[in-house]
KOLTI-356296 format. One record per residue (C-alpha): residue in one letter; residue number from 0; x, y, z. Coordinates in steps of 0.2 Angstrom, whole numbers, plus 5000, padded with zeros to 4 digits. Layout:
BEGIN
+-----+-----+------+------+------+
| res |   n |   xx |   yy |   zz |
+-----+-----+------+------+------+
|   A | NUM |    X |    Y |    Z |
...
+-----+-----+------+------+------+
! end
This chain:
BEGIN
+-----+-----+------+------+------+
| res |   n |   xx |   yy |   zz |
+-----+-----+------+------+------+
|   X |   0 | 5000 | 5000 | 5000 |
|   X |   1 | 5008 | 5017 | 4997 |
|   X |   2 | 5002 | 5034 | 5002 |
|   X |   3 | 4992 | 5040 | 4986 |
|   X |   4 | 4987 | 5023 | 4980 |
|   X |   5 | 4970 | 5026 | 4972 |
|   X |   6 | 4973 | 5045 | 4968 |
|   X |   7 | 4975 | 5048 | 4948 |
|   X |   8 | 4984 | 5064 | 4940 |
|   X |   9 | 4981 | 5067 | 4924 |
|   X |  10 | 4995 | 5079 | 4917 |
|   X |  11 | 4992 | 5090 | 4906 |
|   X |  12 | 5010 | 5099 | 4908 |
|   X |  13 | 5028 | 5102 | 4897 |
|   X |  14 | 5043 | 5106 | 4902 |
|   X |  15 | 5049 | 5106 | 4918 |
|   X |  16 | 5042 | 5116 | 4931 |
|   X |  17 | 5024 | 5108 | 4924 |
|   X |  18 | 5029 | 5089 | 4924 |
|   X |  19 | 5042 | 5089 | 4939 |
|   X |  20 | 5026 | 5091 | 4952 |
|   X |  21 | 5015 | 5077 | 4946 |
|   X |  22 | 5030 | 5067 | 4945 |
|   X |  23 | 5035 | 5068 | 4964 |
|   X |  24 | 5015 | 5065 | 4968 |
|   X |  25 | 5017 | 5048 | 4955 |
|   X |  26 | 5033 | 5042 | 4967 |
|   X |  27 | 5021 | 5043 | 4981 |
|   X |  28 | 5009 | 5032 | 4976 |
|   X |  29 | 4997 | 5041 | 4965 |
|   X |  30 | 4994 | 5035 | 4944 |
|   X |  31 | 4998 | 5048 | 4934 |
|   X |  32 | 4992 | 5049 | 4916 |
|   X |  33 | 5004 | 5062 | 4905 |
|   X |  34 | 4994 | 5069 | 4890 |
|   X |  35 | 5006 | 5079 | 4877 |
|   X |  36 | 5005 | 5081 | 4859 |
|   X |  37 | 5007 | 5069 | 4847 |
|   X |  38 | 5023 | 5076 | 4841 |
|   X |  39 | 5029 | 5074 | 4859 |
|   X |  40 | 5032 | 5085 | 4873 |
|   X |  41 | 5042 | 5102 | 4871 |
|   X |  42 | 5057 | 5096 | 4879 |
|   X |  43 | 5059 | 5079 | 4872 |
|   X |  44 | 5074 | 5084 | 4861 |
|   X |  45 | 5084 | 5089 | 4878 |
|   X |  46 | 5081 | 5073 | 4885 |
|   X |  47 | 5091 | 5073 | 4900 |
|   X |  48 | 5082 | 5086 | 4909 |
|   X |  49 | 5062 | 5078 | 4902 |
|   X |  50 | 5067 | 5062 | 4909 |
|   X |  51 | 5072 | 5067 | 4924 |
|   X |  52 | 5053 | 5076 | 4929 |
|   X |  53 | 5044 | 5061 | 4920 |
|   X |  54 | 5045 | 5042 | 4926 |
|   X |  55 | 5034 | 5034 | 4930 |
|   X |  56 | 5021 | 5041 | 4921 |
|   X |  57 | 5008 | 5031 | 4912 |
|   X |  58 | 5008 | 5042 | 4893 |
|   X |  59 | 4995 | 5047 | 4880 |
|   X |  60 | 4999 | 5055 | 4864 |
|   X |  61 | 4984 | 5066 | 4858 |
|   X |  62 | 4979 | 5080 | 4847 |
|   X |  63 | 4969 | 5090 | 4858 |
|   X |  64 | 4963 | 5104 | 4846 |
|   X |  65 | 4951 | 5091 | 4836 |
|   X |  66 | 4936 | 5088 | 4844 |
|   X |  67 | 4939 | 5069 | 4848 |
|   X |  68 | 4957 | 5072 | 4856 |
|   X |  69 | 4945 | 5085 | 4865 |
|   X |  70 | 4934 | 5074 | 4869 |
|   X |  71 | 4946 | 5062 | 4876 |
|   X |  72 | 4953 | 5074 | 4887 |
|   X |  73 | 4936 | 5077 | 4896 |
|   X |  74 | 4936 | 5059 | 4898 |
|   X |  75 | 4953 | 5056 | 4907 |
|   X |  76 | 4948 | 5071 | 4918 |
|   X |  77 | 4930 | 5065 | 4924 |
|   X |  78 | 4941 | 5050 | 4931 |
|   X |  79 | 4954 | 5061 | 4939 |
|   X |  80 | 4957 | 5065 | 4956 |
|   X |  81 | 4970 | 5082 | 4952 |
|   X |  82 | 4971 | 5090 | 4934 |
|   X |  83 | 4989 | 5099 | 4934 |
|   X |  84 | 4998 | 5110 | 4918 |
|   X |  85 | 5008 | 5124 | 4917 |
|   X |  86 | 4999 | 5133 | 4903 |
|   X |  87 | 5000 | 5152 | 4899 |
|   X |  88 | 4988 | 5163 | 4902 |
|   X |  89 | 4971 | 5158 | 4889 |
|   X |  90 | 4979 | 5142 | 4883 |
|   X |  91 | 4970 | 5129 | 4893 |
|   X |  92 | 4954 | 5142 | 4889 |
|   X |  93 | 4956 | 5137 | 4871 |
|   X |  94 | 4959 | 5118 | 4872 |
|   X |  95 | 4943 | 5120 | 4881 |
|   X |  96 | 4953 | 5112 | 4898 |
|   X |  97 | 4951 | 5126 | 4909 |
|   X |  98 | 4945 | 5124 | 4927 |
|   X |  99 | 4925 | 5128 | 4923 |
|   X | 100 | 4927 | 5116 | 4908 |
|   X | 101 | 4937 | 5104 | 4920 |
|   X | 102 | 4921 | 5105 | 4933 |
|   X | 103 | 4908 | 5103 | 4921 |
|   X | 104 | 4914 | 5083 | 4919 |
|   X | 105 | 4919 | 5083 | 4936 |
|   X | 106 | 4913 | 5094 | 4949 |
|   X | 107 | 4926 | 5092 | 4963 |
|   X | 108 | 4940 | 5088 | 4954 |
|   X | 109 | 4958 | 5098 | 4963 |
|   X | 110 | 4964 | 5110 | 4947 |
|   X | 111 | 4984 | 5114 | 4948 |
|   X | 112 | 4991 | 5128 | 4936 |
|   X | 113 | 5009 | 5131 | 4939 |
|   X | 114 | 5010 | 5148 | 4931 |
|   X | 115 | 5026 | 5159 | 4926 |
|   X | 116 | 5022 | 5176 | 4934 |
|   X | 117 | 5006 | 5173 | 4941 |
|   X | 118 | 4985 | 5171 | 4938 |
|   X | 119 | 4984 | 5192 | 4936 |
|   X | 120 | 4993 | 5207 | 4934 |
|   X | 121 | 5002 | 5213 | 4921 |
|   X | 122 | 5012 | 5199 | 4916 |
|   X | 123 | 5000 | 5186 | 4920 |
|   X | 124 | 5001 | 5182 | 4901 |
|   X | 125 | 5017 | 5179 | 4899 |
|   X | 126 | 5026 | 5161 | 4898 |
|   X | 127 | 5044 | 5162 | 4907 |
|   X | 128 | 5059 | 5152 | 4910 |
|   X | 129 | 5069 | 5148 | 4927 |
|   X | 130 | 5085 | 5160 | 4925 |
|   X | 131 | 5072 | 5173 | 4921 |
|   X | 132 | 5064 | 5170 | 4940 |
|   X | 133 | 5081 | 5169 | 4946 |
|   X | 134 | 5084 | 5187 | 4942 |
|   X | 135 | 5069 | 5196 | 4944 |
|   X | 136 | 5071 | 5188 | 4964 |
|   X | 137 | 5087 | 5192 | 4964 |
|   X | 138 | 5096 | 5176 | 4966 |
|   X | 139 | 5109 | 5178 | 4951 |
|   X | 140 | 5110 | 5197 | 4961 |
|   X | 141 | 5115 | 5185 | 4977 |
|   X | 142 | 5125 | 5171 | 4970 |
|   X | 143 | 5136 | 5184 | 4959 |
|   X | 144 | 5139 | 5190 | 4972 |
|   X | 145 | 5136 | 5210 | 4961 |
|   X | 146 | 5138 | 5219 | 4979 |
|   X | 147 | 5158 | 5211 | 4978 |
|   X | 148 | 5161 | 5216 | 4962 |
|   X | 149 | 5156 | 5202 | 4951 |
|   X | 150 | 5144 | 5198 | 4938 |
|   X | 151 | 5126 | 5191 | 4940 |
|   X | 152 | 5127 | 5171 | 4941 |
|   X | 153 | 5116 | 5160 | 4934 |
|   X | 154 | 5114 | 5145 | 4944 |
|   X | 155 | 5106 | 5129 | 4931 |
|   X | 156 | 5098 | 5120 | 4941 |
|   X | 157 | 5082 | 5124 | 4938 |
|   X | 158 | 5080 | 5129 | 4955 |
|   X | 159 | 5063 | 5143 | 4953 |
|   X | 160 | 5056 | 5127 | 4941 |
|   X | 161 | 5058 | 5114 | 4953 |
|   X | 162 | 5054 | 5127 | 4968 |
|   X | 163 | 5037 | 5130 | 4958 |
|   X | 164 | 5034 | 5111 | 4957 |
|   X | 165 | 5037 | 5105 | 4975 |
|   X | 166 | 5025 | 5122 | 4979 |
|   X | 167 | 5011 | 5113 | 4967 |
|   X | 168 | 5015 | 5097 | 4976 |
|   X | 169 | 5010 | 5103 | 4993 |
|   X | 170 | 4995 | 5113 | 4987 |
|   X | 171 | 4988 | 5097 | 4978 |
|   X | 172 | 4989 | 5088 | 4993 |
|   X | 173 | 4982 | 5099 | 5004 |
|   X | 174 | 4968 | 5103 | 4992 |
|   X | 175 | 4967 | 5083 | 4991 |
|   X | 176 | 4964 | 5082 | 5008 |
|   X | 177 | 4951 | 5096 | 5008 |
|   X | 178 | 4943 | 5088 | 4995 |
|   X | 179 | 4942 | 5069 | 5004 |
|   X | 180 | 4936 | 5078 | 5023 |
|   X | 181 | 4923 | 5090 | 5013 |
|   X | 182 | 4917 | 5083 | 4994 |
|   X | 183 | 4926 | 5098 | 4988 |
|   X | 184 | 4938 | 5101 | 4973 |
|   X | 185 | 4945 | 5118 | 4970 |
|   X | 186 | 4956 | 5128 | 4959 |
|   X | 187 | 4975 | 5132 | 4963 |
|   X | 188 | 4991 | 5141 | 4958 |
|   X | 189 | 5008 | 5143 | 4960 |
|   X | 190 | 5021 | 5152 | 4950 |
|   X | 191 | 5040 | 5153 | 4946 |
|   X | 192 | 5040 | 5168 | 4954 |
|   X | 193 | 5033 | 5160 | 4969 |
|   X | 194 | 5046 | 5146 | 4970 |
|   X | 195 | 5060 | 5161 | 4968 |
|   X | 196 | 5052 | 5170 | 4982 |
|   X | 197 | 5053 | 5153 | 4993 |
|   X | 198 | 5070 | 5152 | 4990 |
|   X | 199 | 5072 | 5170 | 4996 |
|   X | 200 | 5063 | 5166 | 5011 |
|   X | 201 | 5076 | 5175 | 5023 |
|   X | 202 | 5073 | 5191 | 5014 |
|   X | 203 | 5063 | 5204 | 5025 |
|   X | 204 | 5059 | 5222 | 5032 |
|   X | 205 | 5056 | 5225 | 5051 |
|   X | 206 | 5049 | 5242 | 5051 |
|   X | 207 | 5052 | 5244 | 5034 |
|   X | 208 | 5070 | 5242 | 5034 |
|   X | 209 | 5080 | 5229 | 5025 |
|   X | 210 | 5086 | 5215 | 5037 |
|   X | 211 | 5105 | 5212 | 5032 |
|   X | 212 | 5108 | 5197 | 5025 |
|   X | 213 | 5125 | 5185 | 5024 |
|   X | 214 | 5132 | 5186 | 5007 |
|   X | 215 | 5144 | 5178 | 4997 |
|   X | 216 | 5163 | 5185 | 4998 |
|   X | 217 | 5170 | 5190 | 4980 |
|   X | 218 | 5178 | 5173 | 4979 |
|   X | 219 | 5162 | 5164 | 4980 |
|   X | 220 | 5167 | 5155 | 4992 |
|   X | 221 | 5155 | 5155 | 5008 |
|   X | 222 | 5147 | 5168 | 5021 |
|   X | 223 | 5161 | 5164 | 5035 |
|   X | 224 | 5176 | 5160 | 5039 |
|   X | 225 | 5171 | 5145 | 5045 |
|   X | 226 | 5157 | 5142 | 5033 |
|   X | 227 | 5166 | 5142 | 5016 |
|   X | 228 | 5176 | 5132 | 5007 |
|   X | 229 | 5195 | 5131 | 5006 |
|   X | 230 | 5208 | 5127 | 4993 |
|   X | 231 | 5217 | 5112 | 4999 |
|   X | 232 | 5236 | 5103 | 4995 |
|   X | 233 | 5228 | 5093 | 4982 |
|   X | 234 | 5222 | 5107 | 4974 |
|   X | 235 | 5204 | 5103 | 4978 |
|   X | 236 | 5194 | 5110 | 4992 |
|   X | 237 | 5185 | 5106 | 5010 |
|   X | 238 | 5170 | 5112 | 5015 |
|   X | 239 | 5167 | 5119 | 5032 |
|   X | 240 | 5151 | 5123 | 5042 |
|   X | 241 | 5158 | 5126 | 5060 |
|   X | 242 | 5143 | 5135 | 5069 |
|   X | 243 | 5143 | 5130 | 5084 |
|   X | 244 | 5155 | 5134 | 5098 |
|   X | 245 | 5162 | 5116 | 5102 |
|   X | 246 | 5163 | 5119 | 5082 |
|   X | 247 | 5175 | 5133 | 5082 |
|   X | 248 | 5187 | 5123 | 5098 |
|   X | 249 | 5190 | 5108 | 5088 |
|   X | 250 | 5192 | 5118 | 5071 |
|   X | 251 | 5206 | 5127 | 5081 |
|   X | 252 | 5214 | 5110 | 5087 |
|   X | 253 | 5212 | 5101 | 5069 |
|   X | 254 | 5221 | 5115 | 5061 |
|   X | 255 | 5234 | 5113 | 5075 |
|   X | 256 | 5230 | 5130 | 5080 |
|   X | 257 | 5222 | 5130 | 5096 |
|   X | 258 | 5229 | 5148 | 5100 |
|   X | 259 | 5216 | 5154 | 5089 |
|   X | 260 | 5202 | 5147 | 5101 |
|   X | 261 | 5207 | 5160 | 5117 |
|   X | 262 | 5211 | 5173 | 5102 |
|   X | 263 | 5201 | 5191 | 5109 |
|   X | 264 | 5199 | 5194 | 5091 |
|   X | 265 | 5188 | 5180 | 5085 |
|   X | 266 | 5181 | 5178 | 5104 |
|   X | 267 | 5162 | 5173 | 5099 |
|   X | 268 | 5152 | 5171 | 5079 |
|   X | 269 | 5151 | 5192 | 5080 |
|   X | 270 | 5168 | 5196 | 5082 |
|   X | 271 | 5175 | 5182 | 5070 |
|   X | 272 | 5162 | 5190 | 5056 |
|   X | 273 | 5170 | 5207 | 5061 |
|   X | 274 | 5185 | 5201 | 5060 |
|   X | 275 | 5181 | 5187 | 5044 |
|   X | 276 | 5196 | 5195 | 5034 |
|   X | 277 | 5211 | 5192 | 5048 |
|   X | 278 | 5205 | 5175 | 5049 |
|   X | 279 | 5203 | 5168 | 5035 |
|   X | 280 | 5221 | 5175 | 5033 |
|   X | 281 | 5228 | 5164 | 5044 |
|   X | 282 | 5215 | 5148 | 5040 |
|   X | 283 | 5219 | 5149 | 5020 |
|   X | 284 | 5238 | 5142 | 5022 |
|   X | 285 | 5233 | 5130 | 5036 |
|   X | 286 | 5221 | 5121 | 5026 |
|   X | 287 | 5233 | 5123 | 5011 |
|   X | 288 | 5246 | 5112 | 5019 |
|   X | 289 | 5237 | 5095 | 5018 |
|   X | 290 | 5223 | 5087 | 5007 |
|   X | 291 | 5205 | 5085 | 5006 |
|   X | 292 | 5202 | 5069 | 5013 |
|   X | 293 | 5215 | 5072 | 5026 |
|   X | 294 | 5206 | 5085 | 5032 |
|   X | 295 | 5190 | 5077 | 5031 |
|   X | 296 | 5195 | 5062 | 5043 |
|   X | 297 | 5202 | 5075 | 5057 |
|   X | 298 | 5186 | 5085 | 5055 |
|   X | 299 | 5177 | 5070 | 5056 |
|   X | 300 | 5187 | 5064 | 5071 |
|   X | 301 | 5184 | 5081 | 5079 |
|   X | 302 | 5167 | 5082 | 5077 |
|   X | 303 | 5169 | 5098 | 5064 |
|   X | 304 | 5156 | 5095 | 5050 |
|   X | 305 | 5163 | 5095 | 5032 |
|   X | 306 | 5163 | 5090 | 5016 |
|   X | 307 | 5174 | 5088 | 5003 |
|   X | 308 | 5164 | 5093 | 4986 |
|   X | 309 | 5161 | 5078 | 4974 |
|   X | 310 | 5165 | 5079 | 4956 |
|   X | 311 | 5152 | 5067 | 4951 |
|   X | 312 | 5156 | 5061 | 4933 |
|   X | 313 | 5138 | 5068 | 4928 |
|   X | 314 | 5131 | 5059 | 4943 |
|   X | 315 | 5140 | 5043 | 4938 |
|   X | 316 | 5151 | 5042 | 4958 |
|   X | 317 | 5134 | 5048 | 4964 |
|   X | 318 | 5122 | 5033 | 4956 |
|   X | 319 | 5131 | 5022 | 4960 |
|   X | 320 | 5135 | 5026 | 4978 |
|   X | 321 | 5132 | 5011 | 4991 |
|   X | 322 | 5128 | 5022 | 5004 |
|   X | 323 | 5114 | 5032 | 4993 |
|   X | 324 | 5108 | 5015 | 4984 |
|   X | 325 | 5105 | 5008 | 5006 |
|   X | 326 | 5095 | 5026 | 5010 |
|   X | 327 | 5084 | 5022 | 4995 |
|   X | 328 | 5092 | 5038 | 4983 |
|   X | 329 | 5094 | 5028 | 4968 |
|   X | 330 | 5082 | 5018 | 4956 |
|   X | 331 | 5085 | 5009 | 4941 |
|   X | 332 | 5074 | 5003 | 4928 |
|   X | 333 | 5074 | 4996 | 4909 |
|   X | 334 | 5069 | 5009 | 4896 |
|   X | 335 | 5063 | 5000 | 4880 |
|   X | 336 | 5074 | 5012 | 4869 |
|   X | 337 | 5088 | 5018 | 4880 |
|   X | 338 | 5093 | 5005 | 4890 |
|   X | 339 | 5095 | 5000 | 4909 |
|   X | 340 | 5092 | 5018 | 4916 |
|   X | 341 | 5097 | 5023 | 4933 |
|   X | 342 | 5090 | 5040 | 4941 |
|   X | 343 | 5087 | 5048 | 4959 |
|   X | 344 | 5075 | 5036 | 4970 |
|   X | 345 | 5063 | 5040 | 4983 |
|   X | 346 | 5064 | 5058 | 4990 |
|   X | 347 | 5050 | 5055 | 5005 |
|   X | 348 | 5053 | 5041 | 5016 |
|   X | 349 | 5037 | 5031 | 5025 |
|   X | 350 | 5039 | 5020 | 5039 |
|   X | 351 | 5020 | 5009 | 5031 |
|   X | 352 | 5017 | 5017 | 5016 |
|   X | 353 | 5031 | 5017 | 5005 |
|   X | 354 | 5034 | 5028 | 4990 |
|   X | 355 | 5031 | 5018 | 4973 |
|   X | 356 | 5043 | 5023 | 4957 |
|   X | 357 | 5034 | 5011 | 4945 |
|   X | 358 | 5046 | 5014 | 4930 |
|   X | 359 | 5056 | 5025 | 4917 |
|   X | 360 | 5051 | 5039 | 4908 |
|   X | 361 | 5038 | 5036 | 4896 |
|   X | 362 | 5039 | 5036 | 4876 |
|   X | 363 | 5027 | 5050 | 4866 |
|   X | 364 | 5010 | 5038 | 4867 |
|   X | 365 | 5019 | 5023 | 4873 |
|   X | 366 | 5003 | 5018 | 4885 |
|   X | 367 | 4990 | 5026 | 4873 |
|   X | 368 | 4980 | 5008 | 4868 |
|   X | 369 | 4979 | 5004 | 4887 |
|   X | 370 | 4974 | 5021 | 4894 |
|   X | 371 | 4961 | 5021 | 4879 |
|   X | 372 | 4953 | 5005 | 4883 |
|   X | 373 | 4953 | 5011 | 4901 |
|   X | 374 | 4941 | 5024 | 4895 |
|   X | 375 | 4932 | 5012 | 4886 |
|   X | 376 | 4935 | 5013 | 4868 |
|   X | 377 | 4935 | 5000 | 4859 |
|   X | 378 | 4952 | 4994 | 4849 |
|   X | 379 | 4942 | 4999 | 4830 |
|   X | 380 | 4938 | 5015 | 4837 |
|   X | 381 | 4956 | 5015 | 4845 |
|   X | 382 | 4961 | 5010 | 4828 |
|   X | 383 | 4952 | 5023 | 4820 |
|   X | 384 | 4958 | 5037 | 4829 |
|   X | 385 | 4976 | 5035 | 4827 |
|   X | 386 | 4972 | 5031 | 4808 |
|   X | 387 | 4965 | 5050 | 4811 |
|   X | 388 | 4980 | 5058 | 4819 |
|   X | 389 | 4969 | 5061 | 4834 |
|   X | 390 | 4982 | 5050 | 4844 |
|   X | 391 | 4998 | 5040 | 4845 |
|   X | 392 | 5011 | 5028 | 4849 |
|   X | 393 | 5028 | 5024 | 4845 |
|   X | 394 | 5034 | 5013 | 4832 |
|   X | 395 | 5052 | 5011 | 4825 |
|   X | 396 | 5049 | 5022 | 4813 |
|   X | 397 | 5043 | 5038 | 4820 |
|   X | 398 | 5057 | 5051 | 4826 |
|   X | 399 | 5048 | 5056 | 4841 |
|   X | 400 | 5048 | 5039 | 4851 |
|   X | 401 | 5063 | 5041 | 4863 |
+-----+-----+------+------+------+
! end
């Protein structure tokens, strides 16, 4: 039994910041049904990122702008639970998917649209991209860091996308719950913009003036003497986050400078901040004279938290980590065109209802036969409506099938 077992999804989203949601949902339990063109999703020809927001995913291929694809849509949502895009503004209006389109077939079904700016305003009909949510919260402003002297930095992760997503995720469920305790669905949105303003959740005003913030040094590398990364003897570099005072006792004694501890100039976390520039002076050669790992173990012995950063191999050392594979991190799975497939696993942990990852990502229309007979089509009208180009599945011949 897992923990959304019974609850269906139907996708109607591209991208990223769209599918990434209803994929989290899916690993918990839930069937999700993704619905995309019949010329594939928008993001199919940069396939690392679409497959990592789609597994799992139970997939339909269908032209919704004739009236049968439409007509099939309606279908698939009077038998969900959540309907969940990232449309622009009017879009979903004119596919005639809307939420008052959505309610006629289903009256208490839970409506998702992960928008770019917003549901109104100004720029509530405008489509975005993550870096441009990064720099309208200020995050490349941050991460530059500009107020040092450097340039805006764009961080790639995806961050505002996958933000957004996770935002969508808790607001489904929630409105789920609502819906189970009362009979009621509702519509809900979240943004890009919303998920950058979640990851600048420190920022504020008391009394209307700006709370200073910790930022980056020109170097990029940390907030604090002892929350930044050194240059080590291997020409790599070590991680610290000494916070806490025991923290800053045994840096001293690691380093072999347990002077520094009864130093009057770095006393307490203020006056070591006052005083960041004099000590990182003295902390650079110190942690210059021996490697990466070496450090590590005294740290570790010491009771110092630190890391030193991983150089992954495009996630290869992190896929194939024992320690990640025992906590449940990584999944693998067969892909009928790419191979044996190994991903991220489980991000939620239960104690009785564990999370379910039930596959790889899907081809364009690779369960189309099964979803449409779950809808009660027979296989000549099945038939018929691909021989129409109102739906699809792969076959070896068509360019859209990875």
């Amino acid at each position: 039994m897992n923990a959304l077992e019974g609850v269906t999804l139907i996708d109607f989203g591209q991208y990223l910041a769209g599918p990434f949601g209803p994929m989290v949902i899916g690993d918990l339990g839930a069937c999700v049904i993704k619905v995309e063109p019949v010329t594939g999703d928008g993001m199919r020809n940069v396939n690392k990122p679409f497959f990592g927001c789609q597994r799992g995913k139970r997939d339909i291929a269908l032209d919704l702008k004739t009236e049968r694809g439409h007509e099939i849509a309606l279908r698939l949502i009077k038998r969900g639970d959540i309907v969940h895009h990232n449309m622009t503004a009017g879009v979903a209006k004119r596919l005639r998917i809307a939420y008052d389109d959505c309610i006629a077939v289903n009256p208490d079904v839970v409506y998702c649209n992960t928008w770019a700016y917003g549901l109104e305003g100004p720029l509530a009909r405008f489509g975005g991209l993550d870096p441009l949510f990064q720099a309208a919260a200020g995050i490349e402003y941050d991460a530059g860091p500009v107020q040092e002297g450097n340039p805006p930095l764009y961080l790639r992760f995806g961050m505002t996308d996958t933000a957004n997503a996770m935002l969508s995720v808790v607001g489904c469920l929630a409105a789920l719950y609502h819906q189970r305790r009362t009979g009621e669905g509702q519509e809900l949105w979240t943004s890009l913009l919303d998920g950058a303003a979640a990851l600048e959740a420190d920022a504020m005003l008391i009394d209307g003036v700006p709370v200073e913030r910790p930022h980056l040094d020109k170097g990029q590398h940390g907030i604090d003497a002892c929350y930044r990364l050194y240059q080590t003897s291997d020409g790599g570099y070590i991680q610290i986050a000494a916070v806490k005072p025991e923290h800053w006792v045994a840096l001293c004694a690691a380093l072999g400078l347990p002077e520094l501890a009864d130093d009057a100039r770095f006393a307490n976390a203020p006056a070591r901040r006052t005083n960041r520039a004099a000590l990182e002076a003295i902390f650079e050669p110190a942690f210059a004279a021996r490697t990466g790992v070496t450090w590590s173990r005294r740290f570790s012995d010491a009771g110092v938290p630190s890391q030193v950063p991983t150089e992954t191999h495009e996630g290869e050392l992190t896929l194939f980590d024992s320690d990640n594979e025992r906590l449940g991190l990584v999944t693998e799975y067969e892909h009928p065109l790419m191979g044996r497939m190994r991903q991220f696993g489980n991000l939620v942990d239960f104690s009785d209802t564990p999370g379910h990852i039930s596959g790889p990502p899907p081809m364009v229309g690779q369960h189309t036969r099964e979803i449409l007979s779950w809808l009660d089509y027979s296989d000549d009208a099945i038939d018929e409506l691909r021989g129409e180009g109102v739906v699809y599945w792969p076959d070896d011949s068509y360019p859209w099938s990875v």
